[in-house]
C-alpha positions, 0 to 999 in steps of 0.5 A: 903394918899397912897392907901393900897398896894394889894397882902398883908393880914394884920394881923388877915386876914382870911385865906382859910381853904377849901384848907388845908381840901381839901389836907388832905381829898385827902390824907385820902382817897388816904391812905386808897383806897391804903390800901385795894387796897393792900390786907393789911388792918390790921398792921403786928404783932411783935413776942410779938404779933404775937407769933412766935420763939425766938433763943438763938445762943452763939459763938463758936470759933475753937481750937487756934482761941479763939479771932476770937469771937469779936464785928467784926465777932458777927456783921457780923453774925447778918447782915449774919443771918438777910440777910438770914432769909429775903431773905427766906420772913420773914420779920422783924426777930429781930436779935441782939447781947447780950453780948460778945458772945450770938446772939438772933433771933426773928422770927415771926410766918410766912410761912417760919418760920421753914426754918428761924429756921433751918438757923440761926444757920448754919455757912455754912463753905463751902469747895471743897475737893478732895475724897480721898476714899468713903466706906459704913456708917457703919463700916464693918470687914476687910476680910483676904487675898486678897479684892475683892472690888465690882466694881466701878459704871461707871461715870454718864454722865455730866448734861451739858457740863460746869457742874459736874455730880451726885453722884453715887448711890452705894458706889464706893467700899468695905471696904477693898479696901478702907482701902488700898486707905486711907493707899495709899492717907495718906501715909507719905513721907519718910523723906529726910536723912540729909548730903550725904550717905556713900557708906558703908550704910546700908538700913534703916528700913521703916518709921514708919506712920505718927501719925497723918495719922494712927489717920485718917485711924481709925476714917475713918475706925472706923466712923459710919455714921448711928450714928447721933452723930458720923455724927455731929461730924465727919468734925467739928473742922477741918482747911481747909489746913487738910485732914478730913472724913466726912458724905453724903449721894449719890443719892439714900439718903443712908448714905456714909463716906468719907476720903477727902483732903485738901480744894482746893477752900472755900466759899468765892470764891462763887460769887452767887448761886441759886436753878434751875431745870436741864433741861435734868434730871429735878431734883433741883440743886443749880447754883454756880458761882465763883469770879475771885480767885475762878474760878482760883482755880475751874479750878486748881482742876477740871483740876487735878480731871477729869485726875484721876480715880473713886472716886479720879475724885470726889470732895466733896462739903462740908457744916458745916462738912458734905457732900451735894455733891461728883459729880464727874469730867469730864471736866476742870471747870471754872466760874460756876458749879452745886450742884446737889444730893438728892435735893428738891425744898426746899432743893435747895433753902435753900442752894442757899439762904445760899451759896449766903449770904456767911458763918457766921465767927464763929461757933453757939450752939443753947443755946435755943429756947422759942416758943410765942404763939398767945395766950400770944400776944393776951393778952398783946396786948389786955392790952395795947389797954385798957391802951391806951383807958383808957388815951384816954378817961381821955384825952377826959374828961378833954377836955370836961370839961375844953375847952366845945364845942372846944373839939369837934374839939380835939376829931375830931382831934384825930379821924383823927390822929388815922385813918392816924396812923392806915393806915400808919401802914397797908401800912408801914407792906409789904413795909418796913417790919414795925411790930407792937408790944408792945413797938409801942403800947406804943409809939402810946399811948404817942403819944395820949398826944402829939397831945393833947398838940398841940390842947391845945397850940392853944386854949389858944392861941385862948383865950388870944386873947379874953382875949384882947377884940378881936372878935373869927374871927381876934383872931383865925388867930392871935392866929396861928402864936404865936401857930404855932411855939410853935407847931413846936418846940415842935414837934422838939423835940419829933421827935428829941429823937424819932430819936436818940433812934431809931438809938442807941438802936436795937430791939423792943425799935426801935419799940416805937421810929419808932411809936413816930416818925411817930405820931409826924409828923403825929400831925404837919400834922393834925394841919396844915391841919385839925385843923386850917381850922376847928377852922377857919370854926367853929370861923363863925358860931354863936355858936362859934363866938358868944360866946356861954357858952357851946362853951369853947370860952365864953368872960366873963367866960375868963375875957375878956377886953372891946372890942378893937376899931380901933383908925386911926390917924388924917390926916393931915391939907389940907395944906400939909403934917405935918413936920416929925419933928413937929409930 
């Protein structure tokens, strides 16, 4: 008769189950140092929980571009406005269209959470326009007879070489000079007669001003920017290829208008921008640096700008309508330039952040914005963490009542489940800006009778065993394999539509299917790793191996048939070996 051969373990063999719980305890212990290593030793919390801010933004499209608010540009702003409101450290804003045309923004309470508030719904449509003329806020009388303006404030020296300097600190002239300076730079062209003159002509009279022109030498003359109304209003709904007037104010925070030109470079032609210090004048400004078209065009306008006298050698660096800055020229420009003005450190860096994640391609009317409090969170999360104990211990009850001793090994098993959940969640917060709210905590809930149907797949699994006759020992391993993949199966599955829900809805419902998720694997882990080893070890000790009554395993309370014995087939005569044929 052959020998056996080695390196194989029949059917029923023991397995090692040190290992397996050796592995999961490293991992346990790892998990949780890490934890506390970090300093995150609790979840982050949703909006819902946390408390926080909710924003209602609706579309606004411009005059004659009505069909600019569509799924295209809506989505664009929601990946811009997410952009921003996480680069300021507020991690995990909920941004997402509702309908046609409304975005909602979700920002849990946090440190930066008013500055969050503050940008969402800032278009940061920026343009560079020429300054045409610069007068005092408010509107003042038109002196009679010659005006004798103050003088111009001298140009302030450049911050450096390749920057533009600060506004001036005082406005460049009175009215009256500057009502003569709009009526010069808007001035109209006379239109070119048609066909060849005749000699015998007569002069024609002067052309009547342009409609147009003479409508922005008075909102220019009539605007008052000390009106916080006049000032919102006053560069909105203008195109870029259009002269406008708008508000700023210089450096010393006083309010100015302005009469501008048309926009010579734009927004999109800003490659990156970011707050510093300026090292001679150690005030905040914003570092811009263009693309290749932008830097063509910087170049353009600064070249004209630095050859023209004050203020027609400012340019006006305006965003959303309103002036932030007016430096003015003094040398050809190229690829990078500075914003410098009344900034702070905030002030700078919020614009920075803004210029560098780009503009929204649609305007945005704050419809609403609902505050969460802590204190409504708290209750809800409080509500589900009774609901979740609650399903827990009829989960509990029923195992006790029904499975005896083994319940214990499901409840260790829960405990060891629910400690990995709580862990991950800690670490998954600042690492990937994971947040627990509501639906999550519903997702964890449902994960509570997934990984009790695992548990019990295999305990009837382990009876059937018994029910065939077999000892507790070769029916705990004979019992995994059939289990196993009943297991894994079902865990596909769940982890499946956790999947798919995660990717095809937004928002908190992406929240109960990352949790579903993340509990479904962590129920293959634990099964693996824990829960077999310690049926294992347990099926060795007397109270489980024999049968005890209380231990759940209990051969004749399971019916269990008489004990299998192992029948070896005859050997063959001593003659020789039986024809195949025969036998």
């Amino acid at each position: 008769m052959a020998a056996p051969k080695k390196g194989r373990r029949p059917a029923g063999g023991q397995s090692r189950p040190g290992r397996a719980l050796a592995l999961i305890l490293i991992a346990m212990v790892a998990l949780t140092g890490g934890m506390f290593w970090s300093g995150h030793t609790t979840p982050r919390l949703g909006i819902d929980l946390a408390g926080g801010t909710s924003i209602t933004l609706k579309a606004k499209a411009e005059p004659g571009q009505e069909s600019a608010v569509n799924e295209t540009n809506m989505n664009t702003a929601v990946s811009i406005i997410e952009r921003r409101v996480n680069g300021l450290g507020v991690s995990e804003a909920e941004v997402q269209t509702q309908g046609r045309e409304n975005i909602i923004v979700n920002i849990p309470r946090g440190t930066n959470e008013k500055q969050a508030r503050e940008q969402v719904g800032t278009t940061a449509q920026l343009y560079f326009r020429p300054v045409l003329a610069v007068a005092a806020a408010a509107p003042q009388p038109m002196p009679t007879g010659t005006a004798s303006g103050s003088p111009s404030a001298p140009p302030k020296p450049s911050a450096s070489g390749a920057t533009v300097g600060e506004k001036s600190a005082t406005p460049t002239a009175t009215a009256s000079t500057q009502g003569r300076a709009v009526t010069e730079a808007l001035k109209a062209p006379s239109p070119t007669p048609t066909g060849t003159p005749k000699a015998t002509e007569t002069p024609k009279a002067k052309p009547t001003p342009d409609p147009a022109t003479a409508a922005l030498e008075q909102k220019f003359t009539t605007l008052n920017c000390l009106d916080p109304k006049q000032r919102t209003a006053a560069g909105q709904g203008v195109l870029p290829a259009q002269p406008a007037v708008a508000c700023g104010k210089n450096a010393i925070g006083q309010w100015e208008k302005y009469l501008l030109g048309p926009a010579e470079v734009e927004g999109k032609d800003v490659d990156n921008a970011k707050a510093a210090i300026d090292q001679r004048s150690g005030q905040w400004i914003v570092d811009m640096e263009f693309t290749g078209a932008g830097s063509k065009k910087f170049q353009s306008i600064t070249s004209k700008l630095s050859q023209q006298t004050e203020p027609q050698n400012q340019f006006a660096i305006v965003l959303d309508g309103e002036v932030v800055s007016a430096p003015r020229v003094q040398t050809t420009l190229s690829a990078s330039a500075q914003i410098s003005g009344s900034f702070n450190q905030q002030s700078a860096q919020d614009l920075g952040n803004i210029l560098s994640y780009g503009a929204l391609p649609l305007a945005f009317q704050t419809q609403s914005v609902d505050t969460v409090t802590a204190a409504l969170g708290g209750d809800q999360l409080q509500a589900g963490l009774i609901a979740g104990a609650i399903g827990l211990g009829l989960v509990i009850i029923y195992l006790v009542a029904y499975y005896r001793g083994l319940s214990l090994i499901a409840i260790l098993s829960l405990g060891v489940s629910a400690l990995l959940t709580y862990v991950l969640m800690a670490l998954l917060g600042p690492a990937i800006g994971f947040a627990l709210n509501l639906p999550a905590v519903c997702g964890a809930i449902v994960a509570i009778g997934i990984t009790a149907d695992s548990f019990i797949v295999y305990f009837e699994r382990i009876r059937d065993e018994l029910r065939e006759g077999r000892t507790l020992r070769p029916a705990v391993e004979r019992a995994w394999p059939r289990a196993r993949r009943t297991i894994l199966v079902s865990d596909f599955v769940s982890f499946l539509a956790a999947a798919v829900l995660f990717l095809v809805t937004v928002g908190k419902v992406q929240g109960f299917a990352f949790t579903l998720g993340l509990t479904t694997l962590l129920d293959v882990v634990v099964v693996f790793l824990f829960t077999k080893p310690v049926m294992t070890l347990l099926a060795r000790t007397k109270f489980f191996g024999n049968g005890h009554a209380w231990s759940g395993l209990d051969p004749k309370r399971l019916g269990a048939k008489p004990p299998l014995r192992r029948t070896r087939r005859a050997n063959a005569s001593a003659a020789g070996p039986v024809d195949p044929k025969e036998a």
